[in-house]
C-alpha positions as CSV (number, residue, x, y, z in Angstrom):
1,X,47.3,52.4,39.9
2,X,44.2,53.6,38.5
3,X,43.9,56.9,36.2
4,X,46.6,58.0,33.8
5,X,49.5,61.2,33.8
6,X,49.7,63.5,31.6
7,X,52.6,64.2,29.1
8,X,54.9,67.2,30.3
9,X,54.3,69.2,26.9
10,X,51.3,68.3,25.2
11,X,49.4,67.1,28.1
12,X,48.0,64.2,26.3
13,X,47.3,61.5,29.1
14,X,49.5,58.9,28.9
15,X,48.9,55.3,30.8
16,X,51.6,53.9,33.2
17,X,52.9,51.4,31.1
18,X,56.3,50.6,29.3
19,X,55.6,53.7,26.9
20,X,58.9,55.2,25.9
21,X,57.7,58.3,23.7
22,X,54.3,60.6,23.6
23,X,52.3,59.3,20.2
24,X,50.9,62.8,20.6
25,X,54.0,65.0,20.0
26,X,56.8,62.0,20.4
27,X,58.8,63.7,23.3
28,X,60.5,61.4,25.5
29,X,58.6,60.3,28.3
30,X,60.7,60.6,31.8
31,X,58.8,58.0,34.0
32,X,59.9,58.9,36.9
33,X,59.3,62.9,36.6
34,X,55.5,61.7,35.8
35,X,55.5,59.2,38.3
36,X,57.1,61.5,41.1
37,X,54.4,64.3,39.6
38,X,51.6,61.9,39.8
39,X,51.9,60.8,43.7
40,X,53.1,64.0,44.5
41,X,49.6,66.2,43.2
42,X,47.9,63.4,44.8
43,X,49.2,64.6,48.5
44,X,51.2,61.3,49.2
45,X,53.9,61.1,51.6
46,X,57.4,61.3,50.5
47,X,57.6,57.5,52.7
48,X,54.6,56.4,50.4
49,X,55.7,58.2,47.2
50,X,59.4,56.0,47.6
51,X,57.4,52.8,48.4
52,X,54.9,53.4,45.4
53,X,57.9,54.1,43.0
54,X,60.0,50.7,44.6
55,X,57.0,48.4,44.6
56,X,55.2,49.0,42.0
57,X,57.1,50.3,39.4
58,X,60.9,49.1,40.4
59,X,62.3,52.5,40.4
60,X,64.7,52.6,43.4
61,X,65.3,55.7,44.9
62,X,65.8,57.0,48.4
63,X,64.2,60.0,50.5
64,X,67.4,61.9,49.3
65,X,67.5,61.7,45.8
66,X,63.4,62.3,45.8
67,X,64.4,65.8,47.7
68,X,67.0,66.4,45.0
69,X,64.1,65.4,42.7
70,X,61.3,67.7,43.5
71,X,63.5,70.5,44.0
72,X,64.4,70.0,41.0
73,X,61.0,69.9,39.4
74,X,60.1,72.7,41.7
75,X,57.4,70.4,43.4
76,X,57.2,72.4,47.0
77,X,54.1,71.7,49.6
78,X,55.1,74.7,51.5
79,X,55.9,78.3,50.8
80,X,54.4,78.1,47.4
81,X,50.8,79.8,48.2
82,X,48.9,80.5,45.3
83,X,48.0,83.9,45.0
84,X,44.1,84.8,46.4
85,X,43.2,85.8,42.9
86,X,44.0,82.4,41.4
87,X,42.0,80.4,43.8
88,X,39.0,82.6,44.1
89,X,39.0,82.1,40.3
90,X,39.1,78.5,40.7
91,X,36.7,77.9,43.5
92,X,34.2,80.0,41.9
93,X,35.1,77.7,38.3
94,X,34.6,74.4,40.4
95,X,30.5,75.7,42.2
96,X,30.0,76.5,38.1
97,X,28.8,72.9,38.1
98,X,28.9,69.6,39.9
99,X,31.6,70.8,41.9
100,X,29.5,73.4,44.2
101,X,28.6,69.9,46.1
102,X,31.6,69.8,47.6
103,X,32.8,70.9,51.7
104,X,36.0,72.9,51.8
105,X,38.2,69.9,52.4
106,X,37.3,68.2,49.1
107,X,37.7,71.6,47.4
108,X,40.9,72.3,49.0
109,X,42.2,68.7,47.9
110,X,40.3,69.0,44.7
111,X,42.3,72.6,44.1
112,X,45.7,70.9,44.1
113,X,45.0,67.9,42.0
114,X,42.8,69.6,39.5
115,X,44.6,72.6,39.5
116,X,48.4,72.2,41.3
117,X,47.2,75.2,43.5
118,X,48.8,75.4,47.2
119,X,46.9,77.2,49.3
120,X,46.4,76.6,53.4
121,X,43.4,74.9,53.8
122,X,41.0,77.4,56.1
123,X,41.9,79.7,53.2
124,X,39.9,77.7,51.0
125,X,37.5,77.5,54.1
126,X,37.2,81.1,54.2
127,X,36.7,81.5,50.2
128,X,33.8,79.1,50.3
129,X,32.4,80.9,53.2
130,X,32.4,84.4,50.9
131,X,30.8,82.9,47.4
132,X,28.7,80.6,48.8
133,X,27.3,81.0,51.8
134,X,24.0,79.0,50.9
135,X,25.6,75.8,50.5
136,X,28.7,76.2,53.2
137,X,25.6,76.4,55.7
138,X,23.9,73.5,54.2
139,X,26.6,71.2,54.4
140,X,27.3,72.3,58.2
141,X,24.3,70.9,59.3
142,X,24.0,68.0,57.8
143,X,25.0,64.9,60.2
144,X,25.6,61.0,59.6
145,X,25.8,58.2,62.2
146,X,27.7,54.8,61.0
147,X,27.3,51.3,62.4
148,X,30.7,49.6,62.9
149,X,32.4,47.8,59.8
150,X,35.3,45.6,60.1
151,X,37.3,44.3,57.6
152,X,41.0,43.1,57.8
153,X,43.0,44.3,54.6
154,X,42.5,45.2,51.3
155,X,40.6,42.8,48.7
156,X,39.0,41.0,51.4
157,X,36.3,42.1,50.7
158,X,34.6,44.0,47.4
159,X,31.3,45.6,48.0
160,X,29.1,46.3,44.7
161,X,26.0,48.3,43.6
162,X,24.0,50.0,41.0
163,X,23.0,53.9,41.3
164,X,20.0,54.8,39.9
165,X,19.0,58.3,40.9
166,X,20.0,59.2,37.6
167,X,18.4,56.5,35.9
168,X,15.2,58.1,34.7
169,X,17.2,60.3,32.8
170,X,18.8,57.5,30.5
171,X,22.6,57.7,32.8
172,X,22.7,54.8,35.5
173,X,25.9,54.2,37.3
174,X,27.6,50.8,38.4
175,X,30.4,51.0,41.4
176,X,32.6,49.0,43.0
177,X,34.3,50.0,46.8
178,X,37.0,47.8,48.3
179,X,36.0,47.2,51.9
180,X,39.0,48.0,53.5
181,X,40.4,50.8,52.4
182,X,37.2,52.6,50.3
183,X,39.2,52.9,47.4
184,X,36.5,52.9,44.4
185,X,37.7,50.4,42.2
186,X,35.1,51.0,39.4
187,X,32.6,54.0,38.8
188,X,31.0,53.9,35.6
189,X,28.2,55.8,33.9
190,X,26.4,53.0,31.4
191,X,23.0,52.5,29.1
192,X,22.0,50.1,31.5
193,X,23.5,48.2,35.0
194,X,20.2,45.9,34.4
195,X,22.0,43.6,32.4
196,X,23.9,40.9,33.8
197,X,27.0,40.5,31.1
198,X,27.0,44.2,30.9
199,X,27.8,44.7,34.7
200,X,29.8,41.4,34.7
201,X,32.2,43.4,32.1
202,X,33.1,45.8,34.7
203,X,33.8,43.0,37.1
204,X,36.2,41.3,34.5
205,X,38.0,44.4,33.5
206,X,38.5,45.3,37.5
207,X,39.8,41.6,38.3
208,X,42.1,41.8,35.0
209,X,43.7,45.4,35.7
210,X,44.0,44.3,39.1
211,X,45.0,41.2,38.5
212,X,43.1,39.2,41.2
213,X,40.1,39.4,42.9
214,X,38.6,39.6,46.2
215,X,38.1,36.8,48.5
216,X,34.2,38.0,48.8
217,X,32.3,39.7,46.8
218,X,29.1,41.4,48.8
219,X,26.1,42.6,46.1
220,X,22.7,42.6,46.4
221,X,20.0,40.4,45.5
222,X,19.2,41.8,41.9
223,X,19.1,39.4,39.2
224,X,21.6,41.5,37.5
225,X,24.4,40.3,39.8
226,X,24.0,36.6,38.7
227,X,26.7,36.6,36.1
228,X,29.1,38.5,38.2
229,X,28.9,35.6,41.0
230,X,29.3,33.2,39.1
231,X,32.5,34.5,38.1
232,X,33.5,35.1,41.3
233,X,32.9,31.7,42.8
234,X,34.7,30.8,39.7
235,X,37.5,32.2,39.6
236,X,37.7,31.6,44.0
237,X,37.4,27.5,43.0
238,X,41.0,27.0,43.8
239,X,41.1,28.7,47.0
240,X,41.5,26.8,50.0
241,X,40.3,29.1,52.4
242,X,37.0,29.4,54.1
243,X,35.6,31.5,51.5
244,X,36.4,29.7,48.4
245,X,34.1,28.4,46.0
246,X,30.8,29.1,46.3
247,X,31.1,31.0,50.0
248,X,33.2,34.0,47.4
249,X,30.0,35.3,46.7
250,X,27.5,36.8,49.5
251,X,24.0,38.3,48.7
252,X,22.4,40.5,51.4
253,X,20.0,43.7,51.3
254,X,21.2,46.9,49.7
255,X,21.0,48.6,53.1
256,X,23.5,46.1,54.8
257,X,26.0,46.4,51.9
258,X,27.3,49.6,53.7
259,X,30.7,50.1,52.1
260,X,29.0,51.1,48.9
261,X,25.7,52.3,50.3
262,X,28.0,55.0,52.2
263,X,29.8,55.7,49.4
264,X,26.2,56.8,47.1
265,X,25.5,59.1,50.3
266,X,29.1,60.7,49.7
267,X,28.5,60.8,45.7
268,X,25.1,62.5,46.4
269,X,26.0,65.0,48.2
270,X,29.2,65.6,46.3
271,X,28.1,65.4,43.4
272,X,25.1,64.0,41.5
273,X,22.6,66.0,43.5
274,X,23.3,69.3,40.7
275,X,23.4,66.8,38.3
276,X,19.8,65.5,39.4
277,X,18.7,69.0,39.9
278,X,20.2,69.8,36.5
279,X,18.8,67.1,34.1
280,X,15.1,67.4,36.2
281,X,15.2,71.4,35.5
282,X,15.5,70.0,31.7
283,X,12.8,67.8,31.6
284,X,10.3,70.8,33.7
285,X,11.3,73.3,31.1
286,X,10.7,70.8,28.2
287,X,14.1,70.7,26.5
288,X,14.4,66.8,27.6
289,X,11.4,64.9,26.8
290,X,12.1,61.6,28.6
291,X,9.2,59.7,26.3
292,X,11.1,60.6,23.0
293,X,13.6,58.0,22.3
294,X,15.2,60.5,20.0
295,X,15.6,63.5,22.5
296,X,16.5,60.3,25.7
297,X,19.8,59.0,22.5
298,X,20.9,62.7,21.9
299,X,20.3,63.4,25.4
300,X,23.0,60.4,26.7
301,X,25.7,61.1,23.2
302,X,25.8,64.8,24.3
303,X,26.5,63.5,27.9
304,X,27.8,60.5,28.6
305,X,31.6,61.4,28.5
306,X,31.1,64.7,30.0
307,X,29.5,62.7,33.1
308,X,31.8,60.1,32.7
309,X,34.8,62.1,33.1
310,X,33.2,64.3,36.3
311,X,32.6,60.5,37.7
312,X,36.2,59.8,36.8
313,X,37.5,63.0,38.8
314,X,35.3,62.4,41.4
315,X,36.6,58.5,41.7
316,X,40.5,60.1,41.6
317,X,40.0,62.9,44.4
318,X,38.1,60.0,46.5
319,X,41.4,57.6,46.4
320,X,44.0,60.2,47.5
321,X,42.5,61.7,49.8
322,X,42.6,61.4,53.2
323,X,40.5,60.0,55.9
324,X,40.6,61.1,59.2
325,X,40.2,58.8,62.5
326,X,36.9,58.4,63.8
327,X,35.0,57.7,66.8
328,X,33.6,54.3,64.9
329,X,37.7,53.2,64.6
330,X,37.9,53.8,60.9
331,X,41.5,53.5,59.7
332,X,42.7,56.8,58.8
333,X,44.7,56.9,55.4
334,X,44.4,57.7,51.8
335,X,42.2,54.5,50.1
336,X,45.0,54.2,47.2
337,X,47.6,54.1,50.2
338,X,45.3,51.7,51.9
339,X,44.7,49.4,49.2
340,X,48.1,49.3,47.7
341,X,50.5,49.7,50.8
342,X,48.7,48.1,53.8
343,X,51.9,46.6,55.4
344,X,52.1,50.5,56.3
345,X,49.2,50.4,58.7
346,X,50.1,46.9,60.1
347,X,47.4,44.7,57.4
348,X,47.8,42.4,54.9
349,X,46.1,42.2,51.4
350,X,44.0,39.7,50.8
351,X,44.0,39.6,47.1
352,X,43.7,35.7,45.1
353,X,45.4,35.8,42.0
354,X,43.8,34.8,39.0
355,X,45.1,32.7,36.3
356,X,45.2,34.2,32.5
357,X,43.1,30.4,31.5
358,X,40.5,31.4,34.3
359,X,40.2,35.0,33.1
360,X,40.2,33.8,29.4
361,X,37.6,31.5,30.4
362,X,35.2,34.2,31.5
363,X,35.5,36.6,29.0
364,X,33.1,35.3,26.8
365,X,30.1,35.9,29.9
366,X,30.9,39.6,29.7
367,X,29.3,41.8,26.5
368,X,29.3,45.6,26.6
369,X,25.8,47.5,25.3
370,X,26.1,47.7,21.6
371,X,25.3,51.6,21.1
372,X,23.6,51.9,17.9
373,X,22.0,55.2,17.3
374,X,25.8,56.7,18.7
375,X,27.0,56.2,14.5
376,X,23.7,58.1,13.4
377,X,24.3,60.9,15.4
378,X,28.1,60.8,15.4
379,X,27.4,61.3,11.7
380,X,24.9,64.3,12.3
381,X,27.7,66.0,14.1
382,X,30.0,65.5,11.4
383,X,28.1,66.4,8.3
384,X,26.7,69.8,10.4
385,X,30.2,70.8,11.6
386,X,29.3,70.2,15.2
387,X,31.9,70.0,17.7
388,X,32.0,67.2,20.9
389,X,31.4,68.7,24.1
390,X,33.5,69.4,26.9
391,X,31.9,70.7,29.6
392,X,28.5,70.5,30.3
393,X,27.4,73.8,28.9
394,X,28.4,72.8,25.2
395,X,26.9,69.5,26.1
396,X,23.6,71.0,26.8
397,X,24.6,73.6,23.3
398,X,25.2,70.4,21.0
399,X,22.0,69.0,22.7
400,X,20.0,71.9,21.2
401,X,21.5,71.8,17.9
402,X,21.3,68.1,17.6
403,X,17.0,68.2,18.6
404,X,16.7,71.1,15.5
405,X,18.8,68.7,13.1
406,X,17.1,64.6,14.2
C-alpha cells in the first residue's frame, strides 16, 4: 500500500512494515489500530477494510470484531458531524493554496483524510458555494468528453508520462497511472524527467515496491523512455504470454496514452494550475529570475519538498477515492480497491512477478540527479539560522532570505 501512518502520539509517519516501536518517541506500535485507522480515514468499506487487513497484512479478523474495533477507537462515519466552525476553518485553510483547485467532492474527501472531519457532503457543497463563489462557478462549467478505454485488471497495463507545465520553472513531474483501476503508482516532482536513468529509477523503485510489473507498459515516443523499455521487455523475457518480450513495451503519441493524459487534465485543474499561476506571478514581479542559475537552485531547494509533498497528498486523495459509474462504462470503485482487490469487481490482476536476480540486474541502468548546489545552500541555511519550509509561504520567506545571503 502506498503512503505511510502516522504514530498514535507523536505523529511521526511510520511505514507499514514489521516495525515494532516508534524511533520517534519508542511507544509501542499497535498495527492493527493504525492499519484499521489508515483504511478507515481513507473511506473504505468495512468488506474491503477486513480483506485489506487478511490479504495483505495477515491480520484475521471478522466484520464483528472490526465493529468492536472502531467503537472502540471511536472511529464513527455517522453521527459524528463536525461542527460548521471547524470546517469553514478548514475549507477556507485548503483554497489558501493549491487546494482552491479542487470541486466540493475532492474537498469533502480531502476534509476527512487530511483532517478526520465528518461532515455530509452538500454541506461542504454549500461552504464552497459561500467563500468561493468565483471558482465553484468555474468548475461548473467546465465539461469533458472521453473516448472508450478498456482494460481487463489491474497491472495489465501501466501508462507513463512526463508533465512539463511546470518545467520552465526548474520543477518537472514524472507519473505513472495503472490502466485499470487509475491508481497513480508514481508522481514525482524531479530536476529533470529528460534523462533516461533518472526516469528509469522511478520505474525500478515502482516494480520493486510492487513487486512485479505490468504486462505492458504504454509511454510515448521520447528518447527519455528508452531505458525504462528496455527494462520492461527485460524483465517480461520469461513471460509466455502474447506480450512478453519485446511486445511489453508499446510506444504511441502522448494524446493516445489516455490513462495518463486524463490524469494531467485532473492534476491541472486540481492542482498545478495555482501553482503555475503562482511561480509565473514570481517571475512577472521579478523575485524569480528564470536566467539566474542561482535564483532557478534556491528557487527548486526552497520548493521541492513543499511541492513534493502537495503531489504526495494529491496522489493519496486520488487512490481512495471513489469513482462513480459513467455513461463511457468506467468501473466505479476506489483505484487502491481496484488495484489491490479486483476479485471484488469480478477481474483478475495481471501483475508478472519479478525475480530479485532480474531486479538486481537492472539496478545499475537506474541513477538519480546528483544535486550539487543542495549542500551549498543546505549550509547557507545552517550557518544563517534559517529554518526549512513547510508550507509554501515560508518556502517563498526562505527564498527571499536565501537571494539576500547567495
Amino acid at each position: 500500500m502506498d503512503g505511510s501512518i502516522q504514530c498514535l502520539y507523536c505523529s511521526r509517519e511510520l511505514e507499514l512494515t514489521s516495525m515494532n516501536f516508534c524511533p520517534e518517541c519508542g511507544s509501542a506500535v499497535n498495527k492493527e489500530e493504525l492499519l484499521i485507522r489508515y483504511y478507515f480515514h481513507r473511506g473504505f468499506s468495512y468488506s474491503s477494510i477486513i480483506l485489506f487487513l487478511n490479504n495483505r497484512h495477515e491480520i484475521e479478523i471478522s466484520i464483528r470484531t472490526l465493529q468492536n474495533r472502531l467503537s472502540e477507537y471511536g472511529l464513527k462515519r455517522r453521527g459524528t458531524d463536525t461542527p460548521n466552525a471547524v470546517v469553514y476553518e478548514a475549507v477556507q485553510q485548503e483554497l489558501d493554496g493549491p487546494g482552491c483547485m479542487r470541486g466540493y467532492r475532492a474537498m469533502w474527501h480531502s476534509l476527512r483524510l487530511k483532517y478526520g472531519i465528518q461532515t455530509p457532503r452538500n454541506n461542504v457543497e454549500r461552504i464552497l458555494r459561500e467563500i468561493d463563489p468565483e471558482g465553484t462557478e468555474l468548475r461548473r462549467t467546465r465539461r469533458l468528453r472521453r473516448r472508450s478505454y478498456v482494460n481487463p485488471g489491474p497491472n495489465f497495463a501501466w501508462h507513463v508520462d512526463g508533465y512539463d507545465k511546470l518545467k520552465p520553472y526548474g520543477f518537472p513531474i514524472h507519473g505513472c497511472v495503472d490502466g485499470f483501476s487509475r491508481r497513480v503508482m508514481w508522481l514525482k516532482v524531479c530536476r529533470t524527467n529528460n534523462d533516461p536513468s533518472h526516469v528509469a529509477s522511478f520505474f525500478y523503485e515502482c516494480v520493486k515496491i510492487t513487486n512485479g510489473c505490468p504486462r505492458i507498459l504504454r509511454t510515448d515516443c521520447g528518447t527519455e523512455n528508452g531505458v525504462m523499455a528496455s527494462m520492461q521487455c527485460y524483465l517480461r523475457a520469461p513471460g509466455n504470454d502474447n506480450q512478453a518480450g519485446l511486445n511489453a513495451h508499446v510506444y504511441g503519441s502522448s494524446h493516445s496514452n489516455q490513462r495518463i493524459e486524463r490524469w494531467w487534465s485532473f492534476l491541472r485543474h486540481d492542482r498545478s494550475t495555482w501553482w503555475i499561476n503562482f511561480l509565473k506571478d514570481l517571475v512577472e514581479r521579478n523575485v524569480v529570475n528564470t536566467a539566474n542559475e542561482t535564483s532557478m537552485e534556491c528557487l527548486w531547494f526552497c520548493f521541492k519538498d513543499i511541492l513534493q509533498a502537495d503531489l504526495d497528498s494529491v496522489k493519496d486523495n486520488w487512490n481512495s477515492h471513489y469513482i462513480r459509474r459513467s455513461r463511457y462504462d468506467t468501473i466505479p470503485g476506489r483505484p487502491n480497491e481496484l488495484y489491490y482487490l479486483p476479485e471484488n469487481s469480478g477481474y483478475q490482476d495481471y501483475k508478472c512477478v519479478v525475480s530479485e536476480e532480474d531486479l538486481c540486474d537492472m539496478a545499475e541502468y537506474c541513477e538519480l540527479y546528483d544535486d550539487d548546489d543542495g549542500e551549498y545552500i543546505s549550509y547557507l541555511v545552517e550557518n544563517n539560522n534559517l529554518t526549512l519550509p513547510s508550507n509554501w509561504r515560508e518556502a517563498l520567506l526562505l527564498y527571499n532570505n536565501l537571494m539576500h545571503f547567495a
